[in-house]
Every structure is written in structure tokens, then in C-alpha cells.
Phi, psi and omega in degrees: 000117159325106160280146175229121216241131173244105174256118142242175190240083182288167187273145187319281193321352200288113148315131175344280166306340186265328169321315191287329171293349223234329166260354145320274211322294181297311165274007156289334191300311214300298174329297179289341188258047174082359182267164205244134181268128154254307163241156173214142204241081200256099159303346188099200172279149178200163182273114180295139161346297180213154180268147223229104201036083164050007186262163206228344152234182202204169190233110174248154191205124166270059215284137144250000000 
């Protein structure tokens, strides 16, 4: 079976629950269309490269 790494990026301002619903969503997507979670790794808050809508950080989270 083929591994696959998905890193995004939410946006900082999101409440606790709505982040946590939001990597639910994405791995319910992985799930239903036959894919295996092996691990998701929520790195946190971290600072963006360059600002992204005018924002300057991000909530990044890693599913394999």
C-alpha cells in the first residue's frame, strides 16, 4: 500500500472545537474513500513563511 503525508494549515483564529472538527472532517474524508489514518500529528501553532490573508500564523496538523 502506497504512503501518503497531508500537511495543512488552519487558520489560527478557529476555536479549539471548530480546529478539532475540522481534522475530524479531513480524516473522515481519508476513511471513507478507503484510506488507512496512520497517525495525525498537530503540531500547533507555528509562524507562516509569508502572510497568508493578511495573517501571520497557522494551526499546522500532519495526517499520514
Amino acid at each position: 500500500m502506497t504512503k501518503y503525508e497531508m500537511l495543512y494549515i488552519l487558520d489560527a483564529d478557529l476555536s479549539d472545537e471548530a480546529k478539532d472538527a475540522l481534522v475530524k472532517k479531513f480524516e473522515d474524508l481519508v476513511t471513507n474513500n478507503g484510506g488507512v489514518i496512520e497517525k495525525t500529528d498537530r503540531w500547533g501553532m507555528k509562524k507562516l513563511q509569508y502572510p497568508i490573508n493578511y495573517k501571520s500564523e497557522g494551526y499546522y496538523v500532519l495526517m499520514t
